[in-house]
VEXDRENMI-219789 format. One line per 8 residues: number of its first residue (from 1); for each residue x, y, z of C-alpha. Coordinates in nm, 3 decimals. Example, Ala and Ser with C-alpha at 12.3 -4.5 7.8 and 13.67 -1.06 7.14 Angstrom:
BEGIN
1> 1.230 -0.450 0.780 | 1.367 -0.106 0.714
This chain:
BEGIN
1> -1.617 3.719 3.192 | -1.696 3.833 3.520 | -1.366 3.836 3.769 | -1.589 3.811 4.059 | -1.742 3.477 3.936 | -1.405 3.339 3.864 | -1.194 3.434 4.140 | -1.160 3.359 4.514
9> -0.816 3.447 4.685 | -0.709 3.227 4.997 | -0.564 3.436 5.265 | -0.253 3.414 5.319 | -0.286 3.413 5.709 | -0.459 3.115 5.595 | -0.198 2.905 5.482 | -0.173 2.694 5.837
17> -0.534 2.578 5.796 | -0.456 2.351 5.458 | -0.307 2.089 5.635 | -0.380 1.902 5.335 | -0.153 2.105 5.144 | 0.123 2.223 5.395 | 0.399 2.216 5.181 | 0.252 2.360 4.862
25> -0.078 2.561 4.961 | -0.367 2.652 4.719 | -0.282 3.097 4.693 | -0.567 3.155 4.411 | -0.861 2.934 4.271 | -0.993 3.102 3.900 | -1.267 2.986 3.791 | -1.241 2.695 4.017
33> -0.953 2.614 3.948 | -0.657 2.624 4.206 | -0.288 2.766 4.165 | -0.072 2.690 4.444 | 0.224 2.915 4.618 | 0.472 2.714 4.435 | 0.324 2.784 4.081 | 0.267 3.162 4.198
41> 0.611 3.250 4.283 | 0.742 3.087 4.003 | 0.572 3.298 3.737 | 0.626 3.600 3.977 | 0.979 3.539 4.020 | 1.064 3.423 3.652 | 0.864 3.795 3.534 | 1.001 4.001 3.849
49> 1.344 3.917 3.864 | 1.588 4.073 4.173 | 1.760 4.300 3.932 | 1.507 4.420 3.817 | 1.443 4.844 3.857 | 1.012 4.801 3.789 | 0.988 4.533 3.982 | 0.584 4.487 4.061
57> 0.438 4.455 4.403 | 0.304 4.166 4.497 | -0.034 4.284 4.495 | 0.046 4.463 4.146 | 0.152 4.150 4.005 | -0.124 3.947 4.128 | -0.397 4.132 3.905 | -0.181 4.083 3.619
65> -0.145 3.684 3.726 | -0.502 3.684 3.768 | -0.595 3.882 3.358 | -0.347 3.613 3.274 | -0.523 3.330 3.397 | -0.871 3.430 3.298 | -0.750 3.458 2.972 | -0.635 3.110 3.002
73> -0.956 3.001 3.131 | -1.157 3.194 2.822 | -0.934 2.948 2.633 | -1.063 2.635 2.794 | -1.377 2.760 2.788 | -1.392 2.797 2.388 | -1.266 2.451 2.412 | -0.876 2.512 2.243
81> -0.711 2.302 2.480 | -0.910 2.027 2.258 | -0.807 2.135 1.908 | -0.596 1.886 1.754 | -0.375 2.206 1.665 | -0.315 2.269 2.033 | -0.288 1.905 2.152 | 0.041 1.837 1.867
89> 0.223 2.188 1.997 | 0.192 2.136 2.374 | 0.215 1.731 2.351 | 0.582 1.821 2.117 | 0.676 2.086 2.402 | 0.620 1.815 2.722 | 0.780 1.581 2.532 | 1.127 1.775 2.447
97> 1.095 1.895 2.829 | 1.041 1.510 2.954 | 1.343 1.364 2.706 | 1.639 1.440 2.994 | 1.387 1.280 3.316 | 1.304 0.977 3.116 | 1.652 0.884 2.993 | 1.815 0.572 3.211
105> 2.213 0.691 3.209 | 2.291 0.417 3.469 | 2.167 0.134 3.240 | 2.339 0.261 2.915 | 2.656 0.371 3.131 | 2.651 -0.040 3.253 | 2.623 -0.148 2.887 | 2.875 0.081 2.798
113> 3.135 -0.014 2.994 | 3.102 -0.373 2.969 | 3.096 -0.366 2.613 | 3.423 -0.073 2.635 | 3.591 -0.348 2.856 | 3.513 -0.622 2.547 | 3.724 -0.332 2.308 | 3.985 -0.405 2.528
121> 4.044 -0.780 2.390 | 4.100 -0.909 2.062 | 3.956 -1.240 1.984 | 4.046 -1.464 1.705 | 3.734 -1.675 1.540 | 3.655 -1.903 1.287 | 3.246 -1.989 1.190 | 3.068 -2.199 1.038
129> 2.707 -2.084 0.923 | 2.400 -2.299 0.817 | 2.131 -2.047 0.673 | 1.776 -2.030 0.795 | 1.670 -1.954 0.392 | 1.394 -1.653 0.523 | 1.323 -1.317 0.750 | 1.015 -1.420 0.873
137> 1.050 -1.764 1.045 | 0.812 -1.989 1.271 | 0.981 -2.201 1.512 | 0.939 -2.517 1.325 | 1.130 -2.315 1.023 | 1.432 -2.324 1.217 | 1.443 -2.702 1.305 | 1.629 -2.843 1.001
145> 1.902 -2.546 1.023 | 1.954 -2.612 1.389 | 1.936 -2.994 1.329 | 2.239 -2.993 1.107 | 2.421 -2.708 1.251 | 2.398 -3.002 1.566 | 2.498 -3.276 1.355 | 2.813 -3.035 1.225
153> 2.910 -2.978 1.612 | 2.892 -3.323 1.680 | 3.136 -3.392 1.434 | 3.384 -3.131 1.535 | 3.368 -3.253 1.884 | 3.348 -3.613 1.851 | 3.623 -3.782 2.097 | 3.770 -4.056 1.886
161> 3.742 -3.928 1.507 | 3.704 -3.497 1.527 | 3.676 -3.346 1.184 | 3.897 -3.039 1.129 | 3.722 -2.674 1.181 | 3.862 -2.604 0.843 | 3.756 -2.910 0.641 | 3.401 -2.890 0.859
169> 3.395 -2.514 0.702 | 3.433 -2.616 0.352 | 3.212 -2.863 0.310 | 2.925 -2.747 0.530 | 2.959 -2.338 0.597 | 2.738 -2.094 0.395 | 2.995 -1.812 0.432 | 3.323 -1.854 0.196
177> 3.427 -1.489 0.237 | 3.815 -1.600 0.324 | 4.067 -1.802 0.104 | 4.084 -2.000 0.451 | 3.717 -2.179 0.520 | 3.509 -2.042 0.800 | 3.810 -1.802 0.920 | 3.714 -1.446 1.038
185> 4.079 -1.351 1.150 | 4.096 -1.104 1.488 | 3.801 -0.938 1.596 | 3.657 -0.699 1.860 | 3.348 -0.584 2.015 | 3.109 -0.391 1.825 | 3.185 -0.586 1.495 | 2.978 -0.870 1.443
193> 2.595 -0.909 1.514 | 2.522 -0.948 1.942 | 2.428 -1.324 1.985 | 2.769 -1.423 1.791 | 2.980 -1.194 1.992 | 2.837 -1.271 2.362 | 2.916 -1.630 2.241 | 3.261 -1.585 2.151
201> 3.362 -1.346 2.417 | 3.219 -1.688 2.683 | 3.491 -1.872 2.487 | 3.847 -1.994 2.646 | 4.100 -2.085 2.346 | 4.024 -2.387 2.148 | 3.667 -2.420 2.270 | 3.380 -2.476 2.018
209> 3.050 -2.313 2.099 | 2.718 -2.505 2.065 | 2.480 -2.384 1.744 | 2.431 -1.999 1.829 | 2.108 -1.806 1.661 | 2.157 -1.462 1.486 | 1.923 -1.317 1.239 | 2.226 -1.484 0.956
217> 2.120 -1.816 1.087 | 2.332 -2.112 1.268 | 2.675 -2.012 1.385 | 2.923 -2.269 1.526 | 3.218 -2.059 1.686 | 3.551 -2.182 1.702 | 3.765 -1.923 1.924 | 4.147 -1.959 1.814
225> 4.341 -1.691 2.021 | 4.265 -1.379 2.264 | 4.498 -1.064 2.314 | 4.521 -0.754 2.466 | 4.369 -0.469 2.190 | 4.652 -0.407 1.936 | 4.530 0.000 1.962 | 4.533 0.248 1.654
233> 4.838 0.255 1.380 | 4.840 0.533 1.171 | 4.985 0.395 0.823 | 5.092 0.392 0.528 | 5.164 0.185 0.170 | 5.306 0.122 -0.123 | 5.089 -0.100 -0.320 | 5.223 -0.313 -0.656
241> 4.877 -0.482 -0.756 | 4.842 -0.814 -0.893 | 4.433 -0.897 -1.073 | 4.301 -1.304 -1.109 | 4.410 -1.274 -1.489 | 4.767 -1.296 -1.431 | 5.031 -1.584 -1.528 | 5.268 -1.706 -1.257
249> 5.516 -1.493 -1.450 | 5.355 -1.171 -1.431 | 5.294 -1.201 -1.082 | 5.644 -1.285 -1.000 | 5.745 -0.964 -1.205 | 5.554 -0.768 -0.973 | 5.702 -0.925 -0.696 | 6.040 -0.848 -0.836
257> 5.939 -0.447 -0.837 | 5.825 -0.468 -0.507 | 6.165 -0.639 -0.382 | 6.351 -0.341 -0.568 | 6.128 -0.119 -0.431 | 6.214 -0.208 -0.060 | 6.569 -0.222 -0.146 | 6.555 0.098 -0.228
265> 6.407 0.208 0.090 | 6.659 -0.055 0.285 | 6.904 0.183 0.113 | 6.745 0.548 0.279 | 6.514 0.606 -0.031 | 6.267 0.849 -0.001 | 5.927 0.658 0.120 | 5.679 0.927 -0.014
273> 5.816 0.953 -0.357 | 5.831 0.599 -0.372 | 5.494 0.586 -0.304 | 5.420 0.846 -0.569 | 5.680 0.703 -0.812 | 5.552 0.307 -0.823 | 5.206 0.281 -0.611 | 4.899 0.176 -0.830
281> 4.685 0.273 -0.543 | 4.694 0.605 -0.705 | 4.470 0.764 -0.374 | 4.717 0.704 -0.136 | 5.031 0.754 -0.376 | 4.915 1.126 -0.411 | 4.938 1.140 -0.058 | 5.294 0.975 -0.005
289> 5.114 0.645 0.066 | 4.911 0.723 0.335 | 4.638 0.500 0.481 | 4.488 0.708 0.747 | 4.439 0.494 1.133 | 4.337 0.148 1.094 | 4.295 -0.047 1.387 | 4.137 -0.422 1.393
297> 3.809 -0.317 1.292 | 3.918 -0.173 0.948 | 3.832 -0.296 0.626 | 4.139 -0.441 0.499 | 4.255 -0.825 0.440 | 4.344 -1.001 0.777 | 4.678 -1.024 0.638 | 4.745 -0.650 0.589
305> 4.593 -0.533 0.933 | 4.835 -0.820 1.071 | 5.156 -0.704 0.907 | 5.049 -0.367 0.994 | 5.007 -0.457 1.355 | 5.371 -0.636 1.373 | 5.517 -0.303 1.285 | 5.660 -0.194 1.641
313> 5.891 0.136 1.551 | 5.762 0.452 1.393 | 5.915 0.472 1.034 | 5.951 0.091 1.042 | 5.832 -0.055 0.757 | 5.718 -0.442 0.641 | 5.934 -0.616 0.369 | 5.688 -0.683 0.049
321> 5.374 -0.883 0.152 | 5.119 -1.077 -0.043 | 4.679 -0.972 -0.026 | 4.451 -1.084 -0.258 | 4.506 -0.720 -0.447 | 4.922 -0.759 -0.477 | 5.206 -0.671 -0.275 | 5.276 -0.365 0.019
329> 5.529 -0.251 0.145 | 5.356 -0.104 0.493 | 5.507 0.144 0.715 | 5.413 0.265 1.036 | 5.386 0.651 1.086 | 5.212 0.648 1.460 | 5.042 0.396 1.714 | 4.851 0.509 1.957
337> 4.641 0.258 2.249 | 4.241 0.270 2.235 | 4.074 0.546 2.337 | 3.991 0.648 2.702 | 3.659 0.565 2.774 | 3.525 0.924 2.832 | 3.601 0.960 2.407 | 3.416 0.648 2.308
345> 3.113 0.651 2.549 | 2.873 0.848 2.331 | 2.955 0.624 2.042 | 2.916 0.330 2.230 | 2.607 0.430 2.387 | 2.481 0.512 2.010 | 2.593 0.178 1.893 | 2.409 -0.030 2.195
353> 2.063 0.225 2.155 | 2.029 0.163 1.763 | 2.172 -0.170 1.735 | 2.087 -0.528 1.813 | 2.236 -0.470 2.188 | 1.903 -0.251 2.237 | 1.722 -0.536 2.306 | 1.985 -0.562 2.650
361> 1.954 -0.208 2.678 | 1.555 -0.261 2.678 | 1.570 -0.557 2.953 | 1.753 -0.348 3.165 | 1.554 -0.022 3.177 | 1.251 -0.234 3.273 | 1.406 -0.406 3.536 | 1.515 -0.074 3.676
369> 1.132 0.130 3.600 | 0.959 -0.154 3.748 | 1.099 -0.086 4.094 | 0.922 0.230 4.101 | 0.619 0.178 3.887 | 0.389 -0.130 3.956 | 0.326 -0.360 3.618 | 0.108 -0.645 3.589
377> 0.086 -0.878 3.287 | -0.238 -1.063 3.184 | -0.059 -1.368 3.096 | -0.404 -1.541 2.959 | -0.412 -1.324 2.644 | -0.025 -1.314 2.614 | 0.039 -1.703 2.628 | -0.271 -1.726 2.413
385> -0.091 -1.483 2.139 | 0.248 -1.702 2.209 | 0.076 -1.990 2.135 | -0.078 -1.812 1.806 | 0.260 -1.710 1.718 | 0.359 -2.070 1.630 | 0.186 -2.116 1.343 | 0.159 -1.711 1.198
393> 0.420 -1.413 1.211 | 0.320 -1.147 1.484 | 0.167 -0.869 1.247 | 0.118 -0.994 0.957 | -0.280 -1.041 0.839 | -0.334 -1.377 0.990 | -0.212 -1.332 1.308 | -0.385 -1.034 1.361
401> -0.718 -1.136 1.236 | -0.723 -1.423 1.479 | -0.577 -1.226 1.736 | -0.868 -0.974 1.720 | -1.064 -1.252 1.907 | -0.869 -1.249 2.252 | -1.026 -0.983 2.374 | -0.900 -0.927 2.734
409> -0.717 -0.631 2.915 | -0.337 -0.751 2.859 | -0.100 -0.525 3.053 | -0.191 -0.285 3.381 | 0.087 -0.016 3.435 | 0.068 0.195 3.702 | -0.316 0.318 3.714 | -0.366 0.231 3.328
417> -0.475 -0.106 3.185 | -0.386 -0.161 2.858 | -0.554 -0.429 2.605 | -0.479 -0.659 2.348 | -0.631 -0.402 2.084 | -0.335 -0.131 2.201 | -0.071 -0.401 2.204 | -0.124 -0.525 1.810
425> -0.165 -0.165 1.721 | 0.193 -0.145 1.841 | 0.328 -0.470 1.709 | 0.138 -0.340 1.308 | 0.368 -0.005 1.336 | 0.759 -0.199 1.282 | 0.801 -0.455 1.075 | 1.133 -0.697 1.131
433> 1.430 -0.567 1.024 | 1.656 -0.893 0.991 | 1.579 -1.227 1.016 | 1.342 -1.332 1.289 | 1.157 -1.625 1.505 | 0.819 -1.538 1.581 | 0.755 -1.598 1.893 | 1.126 -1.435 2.010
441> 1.005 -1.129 1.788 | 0.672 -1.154 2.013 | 0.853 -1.154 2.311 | 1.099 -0.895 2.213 | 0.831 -0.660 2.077 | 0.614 -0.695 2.406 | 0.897 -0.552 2.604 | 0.944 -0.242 2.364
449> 0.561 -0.242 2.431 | 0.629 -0.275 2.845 | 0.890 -0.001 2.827 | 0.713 0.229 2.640 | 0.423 0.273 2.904 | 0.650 0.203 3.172 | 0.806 0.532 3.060 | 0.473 0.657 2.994
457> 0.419 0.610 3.298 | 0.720 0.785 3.417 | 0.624 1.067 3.244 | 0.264 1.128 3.379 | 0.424 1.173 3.768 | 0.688 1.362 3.642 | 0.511 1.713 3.756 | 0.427 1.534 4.116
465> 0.822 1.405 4.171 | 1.023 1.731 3.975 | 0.834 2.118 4.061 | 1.063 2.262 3.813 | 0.913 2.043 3.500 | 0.576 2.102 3.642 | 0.586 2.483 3.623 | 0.774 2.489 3.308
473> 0.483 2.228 3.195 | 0.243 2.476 3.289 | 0.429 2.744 3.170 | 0.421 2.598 2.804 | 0.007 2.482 2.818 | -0.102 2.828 2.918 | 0.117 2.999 2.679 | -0.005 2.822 2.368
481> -0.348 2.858 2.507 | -0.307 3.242 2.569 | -0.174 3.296 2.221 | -0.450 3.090 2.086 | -0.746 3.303 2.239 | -0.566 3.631 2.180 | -0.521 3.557 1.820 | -0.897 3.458 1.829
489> -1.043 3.752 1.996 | -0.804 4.008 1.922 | -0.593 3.988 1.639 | -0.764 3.814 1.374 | -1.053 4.047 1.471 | -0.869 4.358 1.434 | -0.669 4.256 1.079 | -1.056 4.170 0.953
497> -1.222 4.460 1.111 | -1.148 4.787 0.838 | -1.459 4.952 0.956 | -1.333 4.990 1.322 | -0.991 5.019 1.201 | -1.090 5.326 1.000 | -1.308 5.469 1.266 | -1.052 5.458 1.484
505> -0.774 5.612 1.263 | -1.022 5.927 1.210 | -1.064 5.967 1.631 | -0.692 5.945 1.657 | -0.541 6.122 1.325 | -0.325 6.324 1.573 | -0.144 6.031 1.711 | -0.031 5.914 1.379
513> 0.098 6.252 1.257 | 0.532 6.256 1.202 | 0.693 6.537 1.415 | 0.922 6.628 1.180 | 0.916 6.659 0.784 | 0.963 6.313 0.623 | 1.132 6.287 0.267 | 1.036 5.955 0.029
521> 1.290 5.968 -0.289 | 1.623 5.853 -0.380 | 1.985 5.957 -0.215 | 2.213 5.874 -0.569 | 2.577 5.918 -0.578 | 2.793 6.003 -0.894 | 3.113 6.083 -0.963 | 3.064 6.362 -1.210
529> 2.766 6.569 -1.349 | 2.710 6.382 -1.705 | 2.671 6.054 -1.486 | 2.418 6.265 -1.251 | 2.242 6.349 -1.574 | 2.166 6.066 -1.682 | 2.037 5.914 -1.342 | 1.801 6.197 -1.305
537> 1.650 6.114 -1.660 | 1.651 5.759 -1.556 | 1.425 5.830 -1.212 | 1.243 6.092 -1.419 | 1.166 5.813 -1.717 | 1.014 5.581 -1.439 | 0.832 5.767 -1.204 | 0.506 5.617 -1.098
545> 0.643 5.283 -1.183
């Protein structure tokens, strides 16, 4: 390649006359191409640091910028920044170097904190759930579920003649989980599915929500109590168990051992021997009864967290109480409150990214992106797939063979328009998880859609707003593409080449020759001469081998 053809260098007395490009002026064009001051001193300074005892002149360092970039350029010219190879490695780089610009802290920190405010409550529910009977619904699926989860509410709430929450519970609820109908006991953020929770948390005490949607169907919430957050107990048991198969008599027996047992304990016994001595939850017996930190979250009958929660005094302890799996005796061993924000934000901000407060999450990152990044939606094609998805389930065959017929641009973001074609492409690569209505699974996927080339977006000005990710950008594309075309025209050639390498060898014996003696064999140690012996007939047995 000839340098001369490639190369022009701007002067840098020069740099006053590109008013165009004041603040970052063009120092070198190769082969057309231009490399600005900022790019320049970058590599310079990264390769030439201040410490540095062979520090190259500018003008040094220059030529060796320049080989670099024509090698670059030889790369481009053979086309490699095209090969699929290339395209996967530098795509994988920008996209590890874009992850910390792209991420929206302020919207998950907001989510975060509201939802590590809701941990600070307890709430007390009761349910009642009418099914929806399949995952993949149409809005007309879900009229005869809503329709009598109405006519249930109606009942509760009716002014002269109100049905019980309990008796409403038995005879209509779906879920018959506790010996009590419909009752959930106390409950926190984080712990049910979102829709049911931002319900109950809008609750005051006694109130009865309308028919709330969740993926499990119909929920009608009945909020009993609220209460500070009962914090962490770290505690232990002593468990007598009791099974279904028992007579009254046994399981008053049992009772009668775990009466002795707290006597005993009443009395100064020993609590971790007890445990060892009568518990048949042999785990924790081995361990002198210990639980572990429960707090109102853990899975353990309402009425064990409760009597666990009563317990006030480290090294108090409950008198006998009754589960569905026997009697405990429970003792406290340490309480602590929740945990300080700071500790629970990155497994809150897991929780809202990969659950079903993502959605939230989602709603909010557009709403911040689209004050810096013009969108515009078609709504002709998307109320025309709206409408579709009435009658078939976004992404499944149907829709999308008589979706294939709106052909229209759909979405413009930024300076690229998008079209239907790119948006069913994305709603044919997920599949719903849970239960869902198609056209709110529509709507839902469009904004996943909407974010993604929002961010997309976000990404392509990232080297115009942030110098640093440019350069390191830069930095990265060349680098594959120099390693590329070296391995091309160098070192593959030379492994392949024996002639040459040969040739070569025989003009430049003299540089391969050792300066001193060199010595292949073996160094063996023994500890006496028959052992020596018998190492040397050994080597001698398999030489050549």
């Amino acid at each position: 390649m000839n340098k001369k053809a490639v190369l022009s260098l701007v002067a840098l007395v020069g740099f006053g006359a590109l008013s165009a490009q004041k603040n970052d002026p063009v120092v070198v064009k190769i082969n057309g191409n231009p490399v600005t001051k900022s790019e320049f001193e970058y590599i310079y300074h990264k390769n030439s640091s201040a410490g540095d005892s062979d520090k190259k002149s500018l003008d040094d360092y220059l030529n060796l910028f320049v080989n670099y970039k024509l090698k670059v350029e030889e790369a481009k010219t053979q086309k490699l920044d095209t090969a699929a190879s290339f395209l996967k490695e530098y795509s994988g780089y920008r996209a590890q170097l874009a992850e910390p610009y792209l991420q929206d802290t302020v919207s998950e920190l907001a989510l975060a904190k509201k939802y590590y405010d809701r941990l600070g409550e307890n709430l007390e529910v009761s349910h009642i759930l009418i099914p929806l009977g399949k995952k993949e619904l149409l809005p007309a699926d879900t009229l005869a579920a809503y329709n009598k989860a109405l006519d249930v509410w109606k009942k509760l709430t009716d002014a002269s003649h109100p049905m019980s929450f309990e008796n409403a519970a038995a005879e209509f609820s779906a879920d018959h989980s506790e010996k009590k109908p419909g009752y959930l006991g106390w409950v926190t953020a984080n712990m049910l599915v979102a829709p049911f929770e931002n319900a109950m948390y809008g609750l005051k005490p006694g109130e009865i929500s309308l028919p709330v949607r969740t993926s499990f169907g119909y929920h009608i919430i009945l909020l009993h109590n609220r209460r500070p957050d009962v914090g962490q107990s770290r505690v232990a048991h002593i468990m007598f168990g009791t099974n279904s198969g028992m007579t009254p008599k046994q399981i008053d027996s049992v009772y009668n051992q775990a009466d002795a047992v707290y006597k005993k304990l009443v009395a100064g016994g020993d609590y971790g021997q007890l445990a060892k001595d009568y518990s048949s939850d042999k785990y924790s017996s081995e361990h002198g009864g210990e639980i572990g930190w429960v707090n109102v979250g853990a899975r353990f009958p309402s009425e064990w967290l409760e009597a666990s929660f009563s317990l006030k005094q480290v090294n108090d302890f409950t008198k006998p109480m009754k589960t569905d799996f026997g009697y405990h005796i429970i003792k406290l061993l340490e309480k602590k409150p929740r945990e300080p924000f700071s500790a629970l934000k990155p497994q809150i901000v897991n929780y809202i990214k990969n659950g079903d407060h993502k959605l939230e999450l989602e709603s909010l990152k557009i709403t911040r992106l689209e004050t810096g990044i013009k969108a515009e939606v078609n709504s002709k094609p998307y109320l025309a797939l709206l409408s579709l998805s009435n009658t078939e389930f976004p992404g499944d065959s149907a829709f999308l063979a008589q979706a294939q017929n709106i052909k229209k641009p759909f979405l413009k973001v930024d300076k690229e328009t998008y079209t239907t074609d790119d948006f069913l492409e994305f709603l044919k690569a997920e599949k719903p998880r849970t239960a869902a209505v198609s056209t709110e699974y529509l709507n839902n996927r469009f904004n996943s859609f909407l974010l993604a080339k929002l961010n997309l977006a976000k990404e392509h000005g990232l080297s115009g707003k942030y110098p640093e990710f440019k350069n390191l950008s830069n930095e990265y594309f060349d680098g594959i593409l120099l390693f590329d075309v070296m391995n091309r025209e160098v070192w593959q050639k030379a492994e392949k080449d024996t002639l040459s390498l040969e040739k070569y060898f025989a003009a430049n014996r003299a540089k391969y020759t050792w300066t001193a003696p060199k010595h292949k064999g073996y160094v063996i140690h023994c500890k006496d001469e028959s052992v020596l012996a018998k190492a040397k007939d050994i080597v001698a047995r398999n030489k050549g081998k």
